[in-house]
PDB file as gemmi writes it, atoms N, CA and C in Angstrom:
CRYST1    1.000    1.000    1.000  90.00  90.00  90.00 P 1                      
ATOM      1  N   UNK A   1      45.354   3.845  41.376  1.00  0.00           N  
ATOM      2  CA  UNK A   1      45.341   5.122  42.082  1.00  0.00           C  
ATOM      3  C   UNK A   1      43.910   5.440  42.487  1.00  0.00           C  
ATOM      4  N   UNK A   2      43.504   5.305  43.808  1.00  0.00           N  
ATOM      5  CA  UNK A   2      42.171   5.448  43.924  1.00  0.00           C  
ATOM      6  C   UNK A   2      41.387   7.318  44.189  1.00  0.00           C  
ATOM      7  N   UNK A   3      42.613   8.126  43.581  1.00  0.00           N  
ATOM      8  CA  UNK A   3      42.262   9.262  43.777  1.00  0.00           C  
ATOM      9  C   UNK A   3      41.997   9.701  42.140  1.00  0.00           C  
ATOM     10  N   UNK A   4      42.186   8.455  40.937  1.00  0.00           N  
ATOM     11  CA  UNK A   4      42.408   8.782  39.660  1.00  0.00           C  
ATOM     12  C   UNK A   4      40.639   9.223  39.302  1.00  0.00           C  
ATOM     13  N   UNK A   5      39.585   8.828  39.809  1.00  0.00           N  
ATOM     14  CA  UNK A   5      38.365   8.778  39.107  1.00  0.00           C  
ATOM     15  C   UNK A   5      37.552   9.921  40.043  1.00  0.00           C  
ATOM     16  N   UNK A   6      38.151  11.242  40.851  1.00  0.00           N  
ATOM     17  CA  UNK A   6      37.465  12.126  41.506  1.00  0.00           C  
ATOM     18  C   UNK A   6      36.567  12.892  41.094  1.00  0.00           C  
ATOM     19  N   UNK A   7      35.857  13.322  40.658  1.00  0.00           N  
ATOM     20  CA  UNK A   7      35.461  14.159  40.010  1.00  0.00           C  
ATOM     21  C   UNK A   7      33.822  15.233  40.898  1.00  0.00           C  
ATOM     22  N   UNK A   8      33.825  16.163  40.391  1.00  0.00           N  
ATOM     23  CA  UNK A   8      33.119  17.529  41.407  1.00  0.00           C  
ATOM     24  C   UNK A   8      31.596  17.504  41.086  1.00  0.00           C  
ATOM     25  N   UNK A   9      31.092  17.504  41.953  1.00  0.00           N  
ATOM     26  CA  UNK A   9      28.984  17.585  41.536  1.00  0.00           C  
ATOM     27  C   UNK A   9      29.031  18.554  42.555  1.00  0.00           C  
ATOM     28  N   UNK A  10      27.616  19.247  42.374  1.00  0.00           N  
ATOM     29  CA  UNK A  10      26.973  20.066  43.409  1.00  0.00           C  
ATOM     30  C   UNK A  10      26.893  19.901  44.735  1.00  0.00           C  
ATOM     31  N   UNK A  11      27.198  21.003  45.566  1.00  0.00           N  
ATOM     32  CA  UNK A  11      26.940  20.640  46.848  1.00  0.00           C  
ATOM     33  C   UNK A  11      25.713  19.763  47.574  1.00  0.00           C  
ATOM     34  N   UNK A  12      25.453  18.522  48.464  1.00  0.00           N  
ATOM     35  CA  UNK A  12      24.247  18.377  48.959  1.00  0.00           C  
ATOM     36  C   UNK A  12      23.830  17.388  47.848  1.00  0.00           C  
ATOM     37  N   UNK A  13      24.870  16.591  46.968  1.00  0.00           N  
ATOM     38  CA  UNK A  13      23.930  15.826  45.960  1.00  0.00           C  
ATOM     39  C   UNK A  13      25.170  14.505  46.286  1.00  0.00           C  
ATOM     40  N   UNK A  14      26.078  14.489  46.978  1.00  0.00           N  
ATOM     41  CA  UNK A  14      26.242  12.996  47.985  1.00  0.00           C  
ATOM     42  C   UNK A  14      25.456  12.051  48.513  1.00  0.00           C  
ATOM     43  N   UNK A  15      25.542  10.894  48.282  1.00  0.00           N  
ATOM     44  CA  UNK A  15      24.688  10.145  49.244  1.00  0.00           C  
ATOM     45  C   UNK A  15      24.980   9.848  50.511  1.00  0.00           C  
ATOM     46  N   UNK A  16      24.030  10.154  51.681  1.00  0.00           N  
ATOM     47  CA  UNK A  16      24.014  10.261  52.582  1.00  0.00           C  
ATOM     48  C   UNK A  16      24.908   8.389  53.512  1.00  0.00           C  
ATOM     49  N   UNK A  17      25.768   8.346  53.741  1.00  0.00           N  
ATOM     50  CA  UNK A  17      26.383   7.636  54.414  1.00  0.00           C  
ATOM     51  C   UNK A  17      26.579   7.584  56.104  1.00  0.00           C  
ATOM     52  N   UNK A  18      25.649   6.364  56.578  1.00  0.00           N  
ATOM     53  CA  UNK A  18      24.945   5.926  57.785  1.00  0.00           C  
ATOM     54  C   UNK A  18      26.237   5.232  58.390  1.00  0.00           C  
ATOM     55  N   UNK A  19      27.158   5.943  59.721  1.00  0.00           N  
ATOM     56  CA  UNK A  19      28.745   4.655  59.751  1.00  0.00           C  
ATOM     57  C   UNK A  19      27.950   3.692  60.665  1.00  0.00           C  
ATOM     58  N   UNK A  20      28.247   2.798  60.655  1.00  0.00           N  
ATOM     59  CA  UNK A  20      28.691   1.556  61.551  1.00  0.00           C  
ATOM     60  C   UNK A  20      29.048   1.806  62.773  1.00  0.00           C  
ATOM     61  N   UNK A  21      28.040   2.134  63.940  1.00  0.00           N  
ATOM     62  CA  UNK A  21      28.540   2.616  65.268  1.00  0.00           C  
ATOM     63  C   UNK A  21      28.924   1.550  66.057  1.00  0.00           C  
ATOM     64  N   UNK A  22      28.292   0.376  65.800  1.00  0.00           N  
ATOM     65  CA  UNK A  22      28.565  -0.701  66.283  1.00  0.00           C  
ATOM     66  C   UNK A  22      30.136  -1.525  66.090  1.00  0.00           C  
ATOM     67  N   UNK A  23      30.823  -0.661  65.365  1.00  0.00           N  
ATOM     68  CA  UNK A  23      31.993  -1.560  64.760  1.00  0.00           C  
ATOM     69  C   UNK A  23      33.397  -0.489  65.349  1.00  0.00           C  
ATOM     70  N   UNK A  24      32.821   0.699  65.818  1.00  0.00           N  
ATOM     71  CA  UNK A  24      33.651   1.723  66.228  1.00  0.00           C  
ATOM     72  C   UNK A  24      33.921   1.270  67.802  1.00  0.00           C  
ATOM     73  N   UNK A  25      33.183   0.413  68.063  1.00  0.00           N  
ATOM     74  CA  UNK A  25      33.410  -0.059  70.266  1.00  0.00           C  
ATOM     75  C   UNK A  25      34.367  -1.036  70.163  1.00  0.00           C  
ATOM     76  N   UNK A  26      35.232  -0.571  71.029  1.00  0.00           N  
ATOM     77  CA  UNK A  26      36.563  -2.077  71.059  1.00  0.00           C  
ATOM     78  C   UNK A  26      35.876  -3.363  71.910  1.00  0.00           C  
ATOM     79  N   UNK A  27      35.086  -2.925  72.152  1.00  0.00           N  
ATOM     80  CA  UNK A  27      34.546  -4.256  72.701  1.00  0.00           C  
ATOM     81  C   UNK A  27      33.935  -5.176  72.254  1.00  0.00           C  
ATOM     82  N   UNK A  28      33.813  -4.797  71.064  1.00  0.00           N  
ATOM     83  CA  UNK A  28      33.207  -5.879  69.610  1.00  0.00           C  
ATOM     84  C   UNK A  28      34.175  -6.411  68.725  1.00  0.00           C  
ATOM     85  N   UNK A  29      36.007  -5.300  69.207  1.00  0.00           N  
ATOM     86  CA  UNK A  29      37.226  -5.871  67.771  1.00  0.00           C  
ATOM     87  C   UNK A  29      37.076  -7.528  68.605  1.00  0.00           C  
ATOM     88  N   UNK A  30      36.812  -8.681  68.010  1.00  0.00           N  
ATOM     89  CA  UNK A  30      37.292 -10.090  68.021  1.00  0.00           C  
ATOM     90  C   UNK A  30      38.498  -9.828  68.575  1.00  0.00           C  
ATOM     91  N   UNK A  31      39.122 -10.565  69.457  1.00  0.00           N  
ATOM     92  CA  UNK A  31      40.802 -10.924  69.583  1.00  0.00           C  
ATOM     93  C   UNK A  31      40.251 -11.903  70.381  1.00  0.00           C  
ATOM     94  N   UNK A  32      40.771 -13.038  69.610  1.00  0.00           N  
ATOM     95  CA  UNK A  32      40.985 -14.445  70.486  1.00  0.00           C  
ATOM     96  C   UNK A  32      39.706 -15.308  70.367  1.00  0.00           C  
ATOM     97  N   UNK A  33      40.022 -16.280  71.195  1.00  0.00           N  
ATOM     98  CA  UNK A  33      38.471 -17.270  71.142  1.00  0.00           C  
ATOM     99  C   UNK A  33      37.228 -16.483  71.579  1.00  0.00           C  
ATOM    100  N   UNK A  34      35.863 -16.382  70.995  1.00  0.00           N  
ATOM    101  CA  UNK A  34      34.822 -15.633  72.174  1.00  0.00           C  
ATOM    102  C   UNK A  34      33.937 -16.760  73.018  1.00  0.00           C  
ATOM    103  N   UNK A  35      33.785 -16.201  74.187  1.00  0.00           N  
ATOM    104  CA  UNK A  35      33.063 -16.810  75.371  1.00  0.00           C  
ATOM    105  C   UNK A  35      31.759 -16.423  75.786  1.00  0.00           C  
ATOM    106  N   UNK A  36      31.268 -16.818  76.150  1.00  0.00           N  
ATOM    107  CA  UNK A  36      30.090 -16.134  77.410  1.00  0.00           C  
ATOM    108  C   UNK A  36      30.070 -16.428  78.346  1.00  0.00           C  
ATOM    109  N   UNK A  37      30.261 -15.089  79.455  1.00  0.00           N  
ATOM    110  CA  UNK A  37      30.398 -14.760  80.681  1.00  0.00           C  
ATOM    111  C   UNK A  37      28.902 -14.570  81.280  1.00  0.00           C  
ATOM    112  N   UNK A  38      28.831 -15.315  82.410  1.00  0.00           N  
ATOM    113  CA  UNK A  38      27.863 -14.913  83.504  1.00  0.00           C  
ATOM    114  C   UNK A  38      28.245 -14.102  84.352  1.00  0.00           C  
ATOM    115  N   UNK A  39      27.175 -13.355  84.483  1.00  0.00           N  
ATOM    116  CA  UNK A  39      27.467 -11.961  85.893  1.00  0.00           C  
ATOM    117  C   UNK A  39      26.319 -11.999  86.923  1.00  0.00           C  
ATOM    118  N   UNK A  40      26.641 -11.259  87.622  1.00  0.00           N  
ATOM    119  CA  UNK A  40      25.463 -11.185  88.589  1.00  0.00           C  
ATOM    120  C   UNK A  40      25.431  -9.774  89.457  1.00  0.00           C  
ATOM    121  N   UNK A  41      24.321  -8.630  88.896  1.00  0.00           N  
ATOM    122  CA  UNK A  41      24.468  -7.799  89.192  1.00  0.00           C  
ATOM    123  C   UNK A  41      23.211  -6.890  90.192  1.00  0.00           C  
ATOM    124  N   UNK A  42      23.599  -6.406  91.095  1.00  0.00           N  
ATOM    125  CA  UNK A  42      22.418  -5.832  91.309  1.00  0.00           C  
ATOM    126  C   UNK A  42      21.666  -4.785  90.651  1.00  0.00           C  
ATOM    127  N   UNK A  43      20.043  -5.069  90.435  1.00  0.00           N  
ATOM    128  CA  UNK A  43      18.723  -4.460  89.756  1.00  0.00           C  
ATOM    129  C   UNK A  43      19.622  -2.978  89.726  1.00  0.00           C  
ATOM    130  N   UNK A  44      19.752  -2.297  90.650  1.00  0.00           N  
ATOM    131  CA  UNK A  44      20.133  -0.883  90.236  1.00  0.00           C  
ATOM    132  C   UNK A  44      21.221  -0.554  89.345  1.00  0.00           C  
ATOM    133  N   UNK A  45      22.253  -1.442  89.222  1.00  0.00           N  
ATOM    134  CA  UNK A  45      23.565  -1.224  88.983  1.00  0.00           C  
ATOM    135  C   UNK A  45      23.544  -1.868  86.969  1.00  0.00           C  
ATOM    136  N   UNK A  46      22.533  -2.243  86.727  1.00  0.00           N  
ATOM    137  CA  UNK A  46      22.112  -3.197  85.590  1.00  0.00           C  
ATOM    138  C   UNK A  46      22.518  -2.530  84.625  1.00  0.00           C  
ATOM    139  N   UNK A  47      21.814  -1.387  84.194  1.00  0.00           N  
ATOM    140  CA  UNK A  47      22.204  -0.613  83.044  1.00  0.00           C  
ATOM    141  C   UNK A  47      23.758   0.115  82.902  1.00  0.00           C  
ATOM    142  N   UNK A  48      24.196   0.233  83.984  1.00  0.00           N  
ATOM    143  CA  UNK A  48      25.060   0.443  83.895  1.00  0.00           C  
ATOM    144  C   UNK A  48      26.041  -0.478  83.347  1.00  0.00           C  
ATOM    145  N   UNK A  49      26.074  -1.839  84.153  1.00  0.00           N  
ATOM    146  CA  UNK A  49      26.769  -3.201  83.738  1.00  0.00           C  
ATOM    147  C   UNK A  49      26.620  -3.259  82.366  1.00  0.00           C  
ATOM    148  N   UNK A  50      25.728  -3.350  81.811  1.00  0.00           N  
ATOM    149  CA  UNK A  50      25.171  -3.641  80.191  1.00  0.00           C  
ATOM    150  C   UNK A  50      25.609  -2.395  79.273  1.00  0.00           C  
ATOM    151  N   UNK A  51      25.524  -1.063  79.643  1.00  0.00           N  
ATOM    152  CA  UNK A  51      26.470  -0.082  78.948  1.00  0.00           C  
ATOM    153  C   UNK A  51      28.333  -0.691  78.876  1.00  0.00           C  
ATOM    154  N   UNK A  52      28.913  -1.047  80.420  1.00  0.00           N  
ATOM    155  CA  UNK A  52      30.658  -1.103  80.304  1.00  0.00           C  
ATOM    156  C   UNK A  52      30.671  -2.919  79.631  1.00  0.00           C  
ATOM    157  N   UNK A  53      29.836  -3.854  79.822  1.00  0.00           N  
ATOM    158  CA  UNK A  53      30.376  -4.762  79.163  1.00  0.00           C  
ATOM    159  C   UNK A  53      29.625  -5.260  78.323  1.00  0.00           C  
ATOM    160  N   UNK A  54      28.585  -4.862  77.952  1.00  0.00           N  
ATOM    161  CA  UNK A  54      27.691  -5.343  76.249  1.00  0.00           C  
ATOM    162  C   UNK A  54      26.564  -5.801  76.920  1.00  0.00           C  
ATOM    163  N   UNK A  55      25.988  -6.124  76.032  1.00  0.00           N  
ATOM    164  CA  UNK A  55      24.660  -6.104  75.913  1.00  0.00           C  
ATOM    165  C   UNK A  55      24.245  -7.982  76.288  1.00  0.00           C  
ATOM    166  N   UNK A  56      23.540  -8.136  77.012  1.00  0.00           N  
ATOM    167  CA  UNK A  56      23.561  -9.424  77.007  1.00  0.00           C  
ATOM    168  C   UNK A  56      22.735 -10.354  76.241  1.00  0.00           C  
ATOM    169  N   UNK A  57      22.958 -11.800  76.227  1.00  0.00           N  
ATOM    170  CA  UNK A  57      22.381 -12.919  75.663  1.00  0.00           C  
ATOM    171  C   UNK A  57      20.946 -13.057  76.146  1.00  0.00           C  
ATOM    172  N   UNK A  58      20.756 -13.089  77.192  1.00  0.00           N  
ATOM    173  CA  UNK A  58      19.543 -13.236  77.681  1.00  0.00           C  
ATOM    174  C   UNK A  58      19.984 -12.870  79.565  1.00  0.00           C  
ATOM    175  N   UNK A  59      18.505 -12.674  80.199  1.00  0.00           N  
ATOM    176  CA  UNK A  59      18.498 -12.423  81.834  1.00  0.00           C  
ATOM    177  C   UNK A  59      17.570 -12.861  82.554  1.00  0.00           C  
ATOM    178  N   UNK A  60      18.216 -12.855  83.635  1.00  0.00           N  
ATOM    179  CA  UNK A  60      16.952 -13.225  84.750  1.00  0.00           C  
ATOM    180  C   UNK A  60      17.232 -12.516  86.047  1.00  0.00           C  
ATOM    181  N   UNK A  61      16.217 -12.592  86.257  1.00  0.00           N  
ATOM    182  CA  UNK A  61      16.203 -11.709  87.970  1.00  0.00           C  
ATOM    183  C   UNK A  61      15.558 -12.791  89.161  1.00  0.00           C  
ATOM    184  N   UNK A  62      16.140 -12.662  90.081  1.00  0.00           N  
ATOM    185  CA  UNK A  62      15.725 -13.025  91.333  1.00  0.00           C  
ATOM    186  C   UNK A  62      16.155 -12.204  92.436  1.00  0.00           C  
ATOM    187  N   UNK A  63      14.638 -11.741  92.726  1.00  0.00           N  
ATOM    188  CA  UNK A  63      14.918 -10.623  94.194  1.00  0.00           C  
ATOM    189  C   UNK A  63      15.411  -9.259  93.086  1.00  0.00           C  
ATOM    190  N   UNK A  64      16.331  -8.617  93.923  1.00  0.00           N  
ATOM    191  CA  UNK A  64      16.800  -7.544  93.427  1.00  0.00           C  
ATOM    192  C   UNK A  64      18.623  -7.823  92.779  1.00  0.00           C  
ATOM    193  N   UNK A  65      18.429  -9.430  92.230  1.00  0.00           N  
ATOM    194  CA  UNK A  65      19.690  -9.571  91.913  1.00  0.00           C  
ATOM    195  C   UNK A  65      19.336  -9.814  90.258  1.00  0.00           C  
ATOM    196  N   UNK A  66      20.228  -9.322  89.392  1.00  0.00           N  
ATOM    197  CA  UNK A  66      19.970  -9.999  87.826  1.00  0.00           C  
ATOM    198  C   UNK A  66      21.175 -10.458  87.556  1.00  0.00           C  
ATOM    199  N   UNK A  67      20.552 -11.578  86.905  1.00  0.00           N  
ATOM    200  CA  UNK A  67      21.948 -12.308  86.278  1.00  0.00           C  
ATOM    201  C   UNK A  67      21.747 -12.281  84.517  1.00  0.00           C  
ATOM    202  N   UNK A  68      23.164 -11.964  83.909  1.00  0.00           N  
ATOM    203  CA  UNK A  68      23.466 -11.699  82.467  1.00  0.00           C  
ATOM    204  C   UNK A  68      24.156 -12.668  82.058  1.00  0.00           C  
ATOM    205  N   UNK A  69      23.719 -13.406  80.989  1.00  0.00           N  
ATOM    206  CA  UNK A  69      24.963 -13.978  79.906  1.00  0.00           C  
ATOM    207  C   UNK A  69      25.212 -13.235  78.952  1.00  0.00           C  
ATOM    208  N   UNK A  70      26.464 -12.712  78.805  1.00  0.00           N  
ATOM    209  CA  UNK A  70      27.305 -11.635  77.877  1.00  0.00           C  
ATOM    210  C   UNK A  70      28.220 -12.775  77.437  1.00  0.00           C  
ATOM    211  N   UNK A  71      28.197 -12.047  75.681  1.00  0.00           N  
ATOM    212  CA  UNK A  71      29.349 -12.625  74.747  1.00  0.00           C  
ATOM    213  C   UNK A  71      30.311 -12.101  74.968  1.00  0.00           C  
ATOM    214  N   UNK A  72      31.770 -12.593  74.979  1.00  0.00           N  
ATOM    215  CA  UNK A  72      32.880 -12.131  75.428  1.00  0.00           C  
ATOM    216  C   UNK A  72      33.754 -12.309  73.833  1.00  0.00           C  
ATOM    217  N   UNK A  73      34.258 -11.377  73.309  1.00  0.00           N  
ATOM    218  CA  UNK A  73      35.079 -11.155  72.332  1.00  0.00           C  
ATOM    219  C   UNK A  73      36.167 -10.988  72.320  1.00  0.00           C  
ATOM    220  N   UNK A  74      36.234  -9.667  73.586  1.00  0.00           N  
ATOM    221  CA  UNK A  74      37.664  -9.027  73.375  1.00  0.00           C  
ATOM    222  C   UNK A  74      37.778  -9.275  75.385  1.00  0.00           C  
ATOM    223  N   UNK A  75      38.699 -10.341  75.338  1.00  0.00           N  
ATOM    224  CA  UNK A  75      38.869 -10.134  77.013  1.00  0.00           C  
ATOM    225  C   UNK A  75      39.356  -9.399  77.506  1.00  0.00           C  
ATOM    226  N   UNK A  76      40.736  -8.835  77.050  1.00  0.00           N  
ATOM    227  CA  UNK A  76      41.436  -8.205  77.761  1.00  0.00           C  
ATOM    228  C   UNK A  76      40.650  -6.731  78.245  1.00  0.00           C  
ATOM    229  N   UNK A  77      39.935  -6.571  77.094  1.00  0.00           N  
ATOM    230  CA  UNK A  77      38.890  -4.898  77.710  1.00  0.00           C  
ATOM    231  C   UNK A  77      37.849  -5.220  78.472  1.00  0.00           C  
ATOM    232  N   UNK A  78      37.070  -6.313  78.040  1.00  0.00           N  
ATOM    233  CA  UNK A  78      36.322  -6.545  79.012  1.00  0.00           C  
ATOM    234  C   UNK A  78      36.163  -6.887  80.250  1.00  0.00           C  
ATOM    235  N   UNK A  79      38.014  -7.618  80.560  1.00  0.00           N  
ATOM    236  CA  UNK A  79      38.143  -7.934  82.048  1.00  0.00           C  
ATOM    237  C   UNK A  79      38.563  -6.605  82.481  1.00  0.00           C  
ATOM    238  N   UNK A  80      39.217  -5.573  82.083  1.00  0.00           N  
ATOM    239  CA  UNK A  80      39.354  -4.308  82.582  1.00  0.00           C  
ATOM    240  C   UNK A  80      38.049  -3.375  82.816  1.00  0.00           C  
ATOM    241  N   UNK A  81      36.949  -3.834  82.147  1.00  0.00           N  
ATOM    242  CA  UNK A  81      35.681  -3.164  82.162  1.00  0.00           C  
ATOM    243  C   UNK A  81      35.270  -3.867  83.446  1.00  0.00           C  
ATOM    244  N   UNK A  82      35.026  -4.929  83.650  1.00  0.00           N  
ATOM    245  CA  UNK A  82      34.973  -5.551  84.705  1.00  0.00           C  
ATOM    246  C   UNK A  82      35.355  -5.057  86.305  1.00  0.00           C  
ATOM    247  N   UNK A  83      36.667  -4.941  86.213  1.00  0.00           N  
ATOM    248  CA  UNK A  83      37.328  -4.451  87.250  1.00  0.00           C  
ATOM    249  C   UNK A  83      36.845  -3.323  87.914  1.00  0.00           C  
ATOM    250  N   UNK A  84      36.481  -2.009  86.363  1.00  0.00           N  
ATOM    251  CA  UNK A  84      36.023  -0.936  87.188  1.00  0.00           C  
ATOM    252  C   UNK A  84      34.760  -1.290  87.459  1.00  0.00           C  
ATOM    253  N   UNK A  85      34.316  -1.883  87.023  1.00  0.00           N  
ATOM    254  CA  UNK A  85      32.754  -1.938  88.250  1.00  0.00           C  
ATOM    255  C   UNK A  85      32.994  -2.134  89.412  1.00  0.00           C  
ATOM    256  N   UNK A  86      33.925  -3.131  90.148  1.00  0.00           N  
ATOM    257  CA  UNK A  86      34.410  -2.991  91.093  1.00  0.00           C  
ATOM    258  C   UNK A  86      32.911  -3.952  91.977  1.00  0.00           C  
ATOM    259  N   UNK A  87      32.628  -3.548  92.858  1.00  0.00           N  
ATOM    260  CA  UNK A  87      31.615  -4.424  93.757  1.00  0.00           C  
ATOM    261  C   UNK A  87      30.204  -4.469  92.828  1.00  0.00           C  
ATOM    262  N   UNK A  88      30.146  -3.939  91.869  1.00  0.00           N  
ATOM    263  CA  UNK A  88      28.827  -3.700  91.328  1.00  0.00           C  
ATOM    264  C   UNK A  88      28.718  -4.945  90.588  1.00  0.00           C  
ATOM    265  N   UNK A  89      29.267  -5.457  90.298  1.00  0.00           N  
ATOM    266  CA  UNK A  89      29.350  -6.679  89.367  1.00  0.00           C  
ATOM    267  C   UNK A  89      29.817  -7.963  89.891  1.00  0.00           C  
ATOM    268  N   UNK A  90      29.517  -9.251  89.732  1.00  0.00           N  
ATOM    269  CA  UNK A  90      30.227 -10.746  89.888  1.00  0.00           C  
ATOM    270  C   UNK A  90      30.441 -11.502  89.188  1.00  0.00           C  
ATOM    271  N   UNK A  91      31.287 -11.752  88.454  1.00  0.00           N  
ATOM    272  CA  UNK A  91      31.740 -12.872  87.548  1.00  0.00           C  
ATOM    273  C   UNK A  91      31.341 -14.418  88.155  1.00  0.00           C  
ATOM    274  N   UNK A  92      30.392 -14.899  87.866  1.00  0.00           N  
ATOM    275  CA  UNK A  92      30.507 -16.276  88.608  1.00  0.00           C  
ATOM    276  C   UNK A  92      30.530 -17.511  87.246  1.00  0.00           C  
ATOM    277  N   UNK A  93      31.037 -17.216  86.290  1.00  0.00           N  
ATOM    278  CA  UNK A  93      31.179 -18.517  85.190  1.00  0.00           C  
ATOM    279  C   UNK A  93      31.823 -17.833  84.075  1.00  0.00           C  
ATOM    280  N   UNK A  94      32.061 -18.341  83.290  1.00  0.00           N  
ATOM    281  CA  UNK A  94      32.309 -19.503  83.163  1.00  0.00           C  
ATOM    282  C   UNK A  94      34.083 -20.117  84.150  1.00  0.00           C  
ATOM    283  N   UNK A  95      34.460 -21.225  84.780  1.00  0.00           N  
ATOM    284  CA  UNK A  95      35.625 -20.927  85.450  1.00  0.00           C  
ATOM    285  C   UNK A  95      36.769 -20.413  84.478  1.00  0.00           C  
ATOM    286  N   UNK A  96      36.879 -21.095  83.437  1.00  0.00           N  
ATOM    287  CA  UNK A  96      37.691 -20.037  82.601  1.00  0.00           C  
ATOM    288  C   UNK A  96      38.589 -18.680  82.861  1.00  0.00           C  
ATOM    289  N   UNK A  97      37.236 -18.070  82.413  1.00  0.00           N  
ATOM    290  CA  UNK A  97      37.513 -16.624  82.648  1.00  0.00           C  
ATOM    291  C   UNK A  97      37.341 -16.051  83.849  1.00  0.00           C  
ATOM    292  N   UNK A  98      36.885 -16.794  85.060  1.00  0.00           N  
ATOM    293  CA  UNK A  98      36.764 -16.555  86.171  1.00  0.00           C  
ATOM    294  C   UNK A  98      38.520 -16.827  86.164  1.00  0.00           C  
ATOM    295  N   UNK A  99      38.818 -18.040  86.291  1.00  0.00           N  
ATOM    296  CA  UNK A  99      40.796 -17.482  86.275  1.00  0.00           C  
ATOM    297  C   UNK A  99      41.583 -17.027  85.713  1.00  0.00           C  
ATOM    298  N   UNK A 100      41.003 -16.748  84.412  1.00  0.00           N  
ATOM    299  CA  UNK A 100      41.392 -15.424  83.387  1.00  0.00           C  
ATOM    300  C   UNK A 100      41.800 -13.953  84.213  1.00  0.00           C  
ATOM    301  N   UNK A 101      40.561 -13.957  85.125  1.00  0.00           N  
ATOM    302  CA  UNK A 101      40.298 -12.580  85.439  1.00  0.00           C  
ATOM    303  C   UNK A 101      41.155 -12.477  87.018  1.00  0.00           C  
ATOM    304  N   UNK A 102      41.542 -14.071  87.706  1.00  0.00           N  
ATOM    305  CA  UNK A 102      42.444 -14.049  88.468  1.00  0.00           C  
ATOM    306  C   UNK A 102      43.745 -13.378  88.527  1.00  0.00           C  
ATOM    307  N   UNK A 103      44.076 -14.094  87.272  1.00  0.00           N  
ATOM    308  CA  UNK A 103      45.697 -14.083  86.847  1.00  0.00           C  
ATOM    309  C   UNK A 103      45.591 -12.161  86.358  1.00  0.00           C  
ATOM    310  N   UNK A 104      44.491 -11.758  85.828  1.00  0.00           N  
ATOM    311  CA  UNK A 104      44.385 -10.161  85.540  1.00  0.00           C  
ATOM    312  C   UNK A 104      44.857  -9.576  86.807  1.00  0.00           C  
ATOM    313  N   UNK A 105      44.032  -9.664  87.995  1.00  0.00           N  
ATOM    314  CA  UNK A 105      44.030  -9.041  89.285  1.00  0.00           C  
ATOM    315  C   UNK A 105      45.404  -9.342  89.856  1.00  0.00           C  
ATOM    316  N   UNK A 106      46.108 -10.387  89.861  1.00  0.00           N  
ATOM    317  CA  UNK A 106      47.476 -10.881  90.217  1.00  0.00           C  
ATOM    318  C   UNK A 106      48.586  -9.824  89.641  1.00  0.00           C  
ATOM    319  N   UNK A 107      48.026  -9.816  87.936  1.00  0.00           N  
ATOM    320  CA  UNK A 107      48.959  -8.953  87.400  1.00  0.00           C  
ATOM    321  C   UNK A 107      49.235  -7.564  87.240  1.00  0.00           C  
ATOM    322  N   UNK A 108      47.819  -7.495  87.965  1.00  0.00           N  
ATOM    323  CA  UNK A 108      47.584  -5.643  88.191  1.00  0.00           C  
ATOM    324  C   UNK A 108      48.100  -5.569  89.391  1.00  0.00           C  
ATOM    325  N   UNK A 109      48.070  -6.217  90.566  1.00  0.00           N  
ATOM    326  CA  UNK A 109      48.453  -5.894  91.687  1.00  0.00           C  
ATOM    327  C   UNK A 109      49.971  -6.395  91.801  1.00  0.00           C  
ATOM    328  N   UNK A 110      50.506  -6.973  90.625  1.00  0.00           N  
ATOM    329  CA  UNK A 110      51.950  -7.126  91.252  1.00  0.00           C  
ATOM    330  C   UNK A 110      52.906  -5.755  90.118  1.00  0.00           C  
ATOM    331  N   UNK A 111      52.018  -5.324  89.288  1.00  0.00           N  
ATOM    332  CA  UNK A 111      52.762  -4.218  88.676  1.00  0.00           C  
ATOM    333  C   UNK A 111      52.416  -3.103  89.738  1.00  0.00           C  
ATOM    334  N   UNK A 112      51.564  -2.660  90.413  1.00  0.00           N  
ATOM    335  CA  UNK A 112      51.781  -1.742  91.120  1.00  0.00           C  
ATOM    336  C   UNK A 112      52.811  -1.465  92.347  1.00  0.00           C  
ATOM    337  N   UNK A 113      53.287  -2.193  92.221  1.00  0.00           N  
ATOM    338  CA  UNK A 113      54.041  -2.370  93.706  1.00  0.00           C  
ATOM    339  C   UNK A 113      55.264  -1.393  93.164  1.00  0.00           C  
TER     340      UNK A 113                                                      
END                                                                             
């Protein structure tokens, strides 16, 4: 019974407990094999990209274009994170998940009908 050993102290004499913010984003629950995805985003649109799909592996820029390798954990949110970026973002690797994210768009556009 884990309510058997409760017992009452003074207010303010708890120890202060720091949560795990990092473990609260569904974009970190694991489901399935993980990958890393290349993107290619434009300089302005960057932080934004790196807030909806994580934080990346490493980057590079050329011109006003940056390219990200992001760990991929949870696809199914992340190809939906994806989506809403909409033109702001390009998936160009791995092919994988580049037809991962086909068969997504196929299946979004044939449920809407």
């Amino acid at each position: 019974d884990r309510f058997g050993a409760v017992s009452l102290a003074a207010p303010g004499t708890a120890p202060a407990v720091q949560p795990d913010l990092t473990s609260l984003d569904p974009l970190q629950y694991q489901v399935g094999d993980p990958i890393t995805a290349t993107v290619v985003v434009p300089f302005a649109h960057e932080s934004q990209v790196i807030r909806e799909l994580g934080r990346p592996l490493d980057r590079t820029q050329e011109g006003e274009e940056v390219t990200l390798r992001i760990r991929v954990v949870n696809r199914e949110l992340w190809l939906f994170r994806l989506c809403h970026l909409g033109k702001r973002v390009r998936l160009t690797g791995p092919d994988e998940l580049r037809d991962e994210f086909r068969t997504y768009l196929t299946g979004f556009v044939a449920g809407a009908r």
